[in-house]
N, C-alpha and C positions, 0 to 999 in steps of 0.2 A: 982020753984027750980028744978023742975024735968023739964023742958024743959030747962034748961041750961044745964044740965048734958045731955041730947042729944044731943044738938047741939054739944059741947066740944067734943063726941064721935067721932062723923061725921067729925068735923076736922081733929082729930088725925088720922080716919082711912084715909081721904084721901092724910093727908101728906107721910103715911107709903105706899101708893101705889105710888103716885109718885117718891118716894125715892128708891122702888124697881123694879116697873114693870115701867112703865109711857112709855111716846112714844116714839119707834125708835130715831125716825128723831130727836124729844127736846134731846136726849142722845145725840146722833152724833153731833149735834150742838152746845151741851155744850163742846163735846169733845173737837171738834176744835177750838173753841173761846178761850178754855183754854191752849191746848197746843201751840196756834197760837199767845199767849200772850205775849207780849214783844221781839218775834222770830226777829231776822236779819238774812234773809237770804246771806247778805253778807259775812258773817263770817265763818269759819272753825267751824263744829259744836260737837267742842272736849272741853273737861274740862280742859288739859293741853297743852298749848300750844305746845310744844316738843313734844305730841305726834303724827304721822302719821296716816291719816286714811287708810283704807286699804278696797281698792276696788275691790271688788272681780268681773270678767270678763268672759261674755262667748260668742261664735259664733257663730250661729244656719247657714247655710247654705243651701239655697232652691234651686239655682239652677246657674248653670257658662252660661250666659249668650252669651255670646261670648270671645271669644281669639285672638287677631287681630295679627295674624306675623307678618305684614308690618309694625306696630307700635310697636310693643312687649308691645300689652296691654291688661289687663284681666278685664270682665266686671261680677260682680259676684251680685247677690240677696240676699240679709242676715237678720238674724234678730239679734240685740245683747240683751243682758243680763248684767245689770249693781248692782250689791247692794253691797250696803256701811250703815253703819253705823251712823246715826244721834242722838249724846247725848243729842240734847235739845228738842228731840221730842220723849220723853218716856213717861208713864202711868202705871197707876193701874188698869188690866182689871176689876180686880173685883168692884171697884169704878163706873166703866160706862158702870153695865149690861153685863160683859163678853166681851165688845168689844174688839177683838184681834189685828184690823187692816182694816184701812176705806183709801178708795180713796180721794186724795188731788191733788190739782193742783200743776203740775211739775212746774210752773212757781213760787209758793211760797213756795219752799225749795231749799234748799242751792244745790247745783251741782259741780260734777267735773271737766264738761267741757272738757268730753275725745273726741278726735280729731283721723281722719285718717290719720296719719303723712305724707304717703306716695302716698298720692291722686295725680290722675294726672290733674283730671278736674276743680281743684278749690275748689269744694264743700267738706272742712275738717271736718268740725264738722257733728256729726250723725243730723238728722231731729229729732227736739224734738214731742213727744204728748204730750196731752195734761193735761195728769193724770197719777199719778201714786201710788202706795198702798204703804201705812207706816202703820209699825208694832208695838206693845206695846213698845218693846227692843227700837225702834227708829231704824231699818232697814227698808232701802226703796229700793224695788227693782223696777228695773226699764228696761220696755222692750220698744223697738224701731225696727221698719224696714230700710231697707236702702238698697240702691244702691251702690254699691262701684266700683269706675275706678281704677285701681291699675296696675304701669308698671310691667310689668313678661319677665324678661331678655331671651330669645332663645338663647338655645345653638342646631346649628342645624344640627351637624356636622353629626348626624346617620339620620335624614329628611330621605322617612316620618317613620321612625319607632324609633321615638324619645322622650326624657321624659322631661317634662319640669316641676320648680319650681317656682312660683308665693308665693310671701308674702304680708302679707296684719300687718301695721304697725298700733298698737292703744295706744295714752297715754294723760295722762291729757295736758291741752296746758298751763296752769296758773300754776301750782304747781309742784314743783319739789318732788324729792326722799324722801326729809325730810315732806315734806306736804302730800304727797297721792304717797300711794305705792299700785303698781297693783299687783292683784294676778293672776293669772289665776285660775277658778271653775273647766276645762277637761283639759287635755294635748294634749286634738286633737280638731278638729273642728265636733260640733254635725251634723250629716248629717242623722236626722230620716227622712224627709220630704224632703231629697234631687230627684231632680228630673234627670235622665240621658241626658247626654250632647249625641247627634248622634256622632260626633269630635274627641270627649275624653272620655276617662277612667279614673275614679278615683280611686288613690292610694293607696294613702294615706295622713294622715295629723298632725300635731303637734303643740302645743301650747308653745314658749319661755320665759320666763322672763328674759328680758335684761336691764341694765341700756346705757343709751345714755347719753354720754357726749358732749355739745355743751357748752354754758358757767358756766352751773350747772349739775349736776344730775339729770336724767331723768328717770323715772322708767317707763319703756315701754313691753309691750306683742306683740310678731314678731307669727303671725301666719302662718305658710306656707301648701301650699297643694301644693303638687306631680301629677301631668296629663301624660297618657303614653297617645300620638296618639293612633287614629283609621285606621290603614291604607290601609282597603280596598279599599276606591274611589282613591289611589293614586298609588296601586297596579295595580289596575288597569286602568288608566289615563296615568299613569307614567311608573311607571316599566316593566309591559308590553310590552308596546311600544315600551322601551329602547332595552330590546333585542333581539325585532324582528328586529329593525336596526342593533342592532350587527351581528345577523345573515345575514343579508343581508349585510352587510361589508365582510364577507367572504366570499358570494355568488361571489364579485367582480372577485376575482381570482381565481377563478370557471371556468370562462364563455370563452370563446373562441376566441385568438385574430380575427381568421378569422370572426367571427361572425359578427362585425362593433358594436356593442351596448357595448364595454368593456368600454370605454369612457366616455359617455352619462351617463351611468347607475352609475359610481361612482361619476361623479360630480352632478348628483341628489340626488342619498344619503346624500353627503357631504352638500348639501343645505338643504334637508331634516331636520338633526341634528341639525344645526347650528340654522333653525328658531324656531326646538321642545328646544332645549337648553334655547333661548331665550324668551320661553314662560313657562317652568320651572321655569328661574332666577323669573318670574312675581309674582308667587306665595310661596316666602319664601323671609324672611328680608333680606334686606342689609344690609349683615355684611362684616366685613373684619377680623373676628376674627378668623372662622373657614368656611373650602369650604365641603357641603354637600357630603353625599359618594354618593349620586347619581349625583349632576354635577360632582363629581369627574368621574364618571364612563361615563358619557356623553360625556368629553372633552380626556378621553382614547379613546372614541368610533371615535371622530372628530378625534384625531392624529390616528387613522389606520385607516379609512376612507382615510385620505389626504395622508398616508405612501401606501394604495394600486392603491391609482391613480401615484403615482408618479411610484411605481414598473407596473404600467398597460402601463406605457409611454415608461420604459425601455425595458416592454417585446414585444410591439406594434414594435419600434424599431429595437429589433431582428430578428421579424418574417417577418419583409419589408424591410431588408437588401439588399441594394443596391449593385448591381452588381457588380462596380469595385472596392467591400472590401468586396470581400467571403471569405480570406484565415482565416483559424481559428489557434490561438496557440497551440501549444500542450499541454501544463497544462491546458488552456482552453478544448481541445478536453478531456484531463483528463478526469477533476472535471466533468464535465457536462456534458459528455457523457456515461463513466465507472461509475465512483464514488456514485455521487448523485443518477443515476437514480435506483443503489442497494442498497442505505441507504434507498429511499424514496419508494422500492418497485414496482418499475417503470421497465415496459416492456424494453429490453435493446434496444440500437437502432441498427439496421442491416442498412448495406451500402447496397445501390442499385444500386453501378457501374456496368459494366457487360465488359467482354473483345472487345477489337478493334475488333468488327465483320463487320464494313462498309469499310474497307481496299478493294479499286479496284486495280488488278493486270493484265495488258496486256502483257505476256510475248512476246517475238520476237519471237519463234516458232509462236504462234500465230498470229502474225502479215503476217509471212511470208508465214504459211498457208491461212492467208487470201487472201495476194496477187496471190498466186498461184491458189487459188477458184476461185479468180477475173478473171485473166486471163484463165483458160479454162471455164470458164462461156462468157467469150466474144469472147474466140476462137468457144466455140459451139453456141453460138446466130449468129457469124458472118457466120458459117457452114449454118446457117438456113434461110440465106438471098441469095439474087439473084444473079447468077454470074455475075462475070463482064465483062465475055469475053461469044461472043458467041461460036455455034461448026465451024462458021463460019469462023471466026478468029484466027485460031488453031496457025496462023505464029505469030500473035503480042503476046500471050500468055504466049510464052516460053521468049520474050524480056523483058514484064514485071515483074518478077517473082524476082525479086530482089530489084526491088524496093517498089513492094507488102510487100516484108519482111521487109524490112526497113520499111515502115510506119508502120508495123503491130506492131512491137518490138517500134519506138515513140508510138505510141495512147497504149500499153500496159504500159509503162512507167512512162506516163503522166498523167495515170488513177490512176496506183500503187501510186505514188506522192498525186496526190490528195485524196485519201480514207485515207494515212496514216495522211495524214492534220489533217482527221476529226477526225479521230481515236482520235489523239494525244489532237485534242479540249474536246472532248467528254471525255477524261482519264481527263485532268483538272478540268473540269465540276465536275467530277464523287470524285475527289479529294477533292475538294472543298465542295462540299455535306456532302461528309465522315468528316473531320475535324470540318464544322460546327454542323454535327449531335455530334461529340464528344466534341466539345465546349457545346454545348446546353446539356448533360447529365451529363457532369461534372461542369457546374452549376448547375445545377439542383438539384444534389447530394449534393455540399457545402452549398445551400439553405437550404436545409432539414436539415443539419445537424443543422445551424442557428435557425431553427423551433423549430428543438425538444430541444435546448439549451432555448429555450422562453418556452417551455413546463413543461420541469424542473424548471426552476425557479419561474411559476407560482406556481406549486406543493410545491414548494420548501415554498416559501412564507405562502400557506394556510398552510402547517401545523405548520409553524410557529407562523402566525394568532392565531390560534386555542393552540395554546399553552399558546400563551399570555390573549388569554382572561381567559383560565382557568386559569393561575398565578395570573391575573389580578383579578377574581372574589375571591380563595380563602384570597386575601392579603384585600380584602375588608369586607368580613367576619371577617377574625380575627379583623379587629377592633371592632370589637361589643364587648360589656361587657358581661357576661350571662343576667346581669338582661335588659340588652337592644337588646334581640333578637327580632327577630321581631314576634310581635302578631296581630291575623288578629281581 
């Protein structure tokens, strides 16, 4: 009798330990069998039909992968955060040793089947794992990683110091507004473990609750993050660059027509631009929505580039002004000679004509003094020569002495005649000399003036250049927002 009431003991105590303490794993196993009993995971896991479950949403963000301009697409690392509610997977912890909440395969309970609306690669729905944790209540949270390709519209019109918005679209694909309503857990995207992009700057970020209407109600979370460029490598890559052609654009009307390089030099520039333009467009979208302020300021830069070759042509022009069209207007000699060269601080120009000083004059005194030198210059050489009569001869001497004189006054006469020939050739000559020296300086003078008319109007031009670019830069500026100035 007494070894029955022992034994009896021994049972009872060992039923009272398996019923309180007993093993882990026989608990968890009972658990699950039990609450896994009768389960369809097919079914919405609500007690009243009518009502919504309500999935609460969140967005862990590790790191922006890439940003692709040329596609306007944004490739992002994420982790999400799902839990919802399941009423037919609840418990009594204290029934099963305290257990509050045990790991269950994702694949046998019921899901929402929340989707990335806005996927660009195909791949909509999140990657499932393989487990996930259920709570006494019957909440099941549920975490997942993922890759997300998502388009991110460019607006590029301030390129590179520009802000761009990227959304990232998430909602059930099977259930509408009346079945599974999203909530969002943050109103931003959690970015503890975010990693920095070299590229971009992050903003900021915010979390939507929208419904989408397509044939039903759609209850959808629009999450968007804000990126400001980084635009040091484009600083200096790009902008840089730009205005040391601009400066060199005004170098053009700089440089000196006599030089010979005025030519050369702007249609290298202008080639210059033209390829750097075209290797700019290579690196931002093709849009036709809006033209960046920097090809904007590019394609300023090509049109005076191409406006100081074309004024390099008119001033080349000027200053190789052809001979027979030197005469200058007088509103021309004006403006261009008075006017502008005191607006624009320009040395005045001084005429270099100088008075008729090559005028040859041989008056008839002169002449007739000549001939009179002539003549006793050959009456005394003819003194110095040998007589022509001897003392011999005393009788014929006195019989030639008249015709002595007559020849003496021909060969005088004939002599006077021919000196005044030459005279009269040599004044021609000397004439002729005179008029073309005063031809040749009174071109030479309307030339100059033609020059310094090219002189002016190169000056004329840079400072107009230089006007416009500063017009040009500050209308460029004002377009910036405040919040889109530029940050290096």
């Amino acid at each position: 009798m007494e070894f029955y009431w022992v034994m009896l003991t021994i049972a009872i105590l060992s039923s009272v330990l398996n019923n309180t303490g007993g093993s882990a794993c026989d608990v968890e196993e009972r658990l699950y069998n039990t609450i896994f009993e009768g389960y369809n995971k097919h079914v919405r896991p609500v007690k009243s039909y009518n009502k919504p479950i309500v999935l609460e949403f969140a967005l862990y963000i590790l790191q922006i992968l890439d940003v692709d301009e040329k596609n306007q697409l944004m490739k992002t690392s994420c982790w999400t955060q799902q839990l919802w509610r399941d009423e037919n997977l609840q418990w009594n912890a204290s029934d099963y040793s305290n257990i509050s909440s045990i790991v269950v395969p994702f694949s046998n309970v019921w899901k929402p089947h929340v989707m990335l609306d806005n996927s660009v690669n195909g791949e909509y729905s999140i990657p499932p794992l393989d487990g996930t944790r259920l709570h006494h209540d019957g909440s099941i949270v549920y975490w997942a990683p993922a890759t997300f390709h998502t388009p991110c519209i460019m607006d590029i019109k301030y390129f590179p110091f520009d802000s761009q918005q990227c959304h990232l679209k998430f909602g059930p694909w099977e259930h509408d507004a009346g079945e599974v309503v999203m909530d969002p857990i943050y109103d931003t995207i959690v970015k503890e473990n975010f990693l920095t992009n070299s590229e971009w700057d992050w903003v900021s970020s915010s979390a939507k609750l929208i419904t989408d209407v397509v044939d039903e109600h759609y209850s959808m979370i629009v999450f968007t993050i804000t990126l400001r460029r980084r635009p040091l490598y484009y600083i200096t890559n790009i902008v840089l660059p730009s205005i040391a052609m601009a400066l060199l654009t005004v170098l053009v009307l700089c440089l000196p027509p006599e030089s010979g390089e005025k030519m050369s030099f702007g249609v290298s520039l202008l080639v210059a631009i033209s390829v750097f333009s075209v290797l700019v467009a290579g690196t931002i979208p093709t849009t036709s929505d809006s033209v960046p302020i920097i090809i904007q300021f590019l394609m300023f830069n090509l049109f005076l580039v191409t406006c100081s070759i074309i004024i390099s042509v008119a001033v080349l022009r000027l200053h190789h002004r052809p001979a027979y069209n030197l005469v200058m207007p007088r509103w021309m000699r004006k403006l261009y000679l008075i006017f502008l060269p005191k607006v624009l601080l320009m040395k005045p120009y001084r005429s270099g004509v100088r008075g008729n000083t090559h005028n040859v004059r041989v008056d008839v005194e002169d002449e007739e003094s000549l001939s009179t030198c002539q003549l006793l210059g050959n009456a005394s050489s003819s003194k110095g020569k040998k007589p022509l009569l001897s003392n011999g001869n005393m009788k014929q001497k006195v019989a030639i002495t008249d015709t002595f004189r007559m020849q003496l006054k021909r060969t005088a006469v004939e002599e006077d005649y021919t000196n005044n020939k030459i005279l009269q050739m040599i004044l021609a000559e000397l004439q002729l000399l005179n008029g073309n020296i005063n031809n040749s300086e009174t071109q030479a003078e309307k030339l100059a003036e033609w020059r310094y008319m090219a002189t002016v109007i190169d000056r004329f031009f840079f400072v107009l250049a230089m006007v416009a670019y500063l017009v040009g830069a500050v209308v460029l500026l004002t377009e910036f927002n405040n919040d889109e100035l530029p940050h290096l």
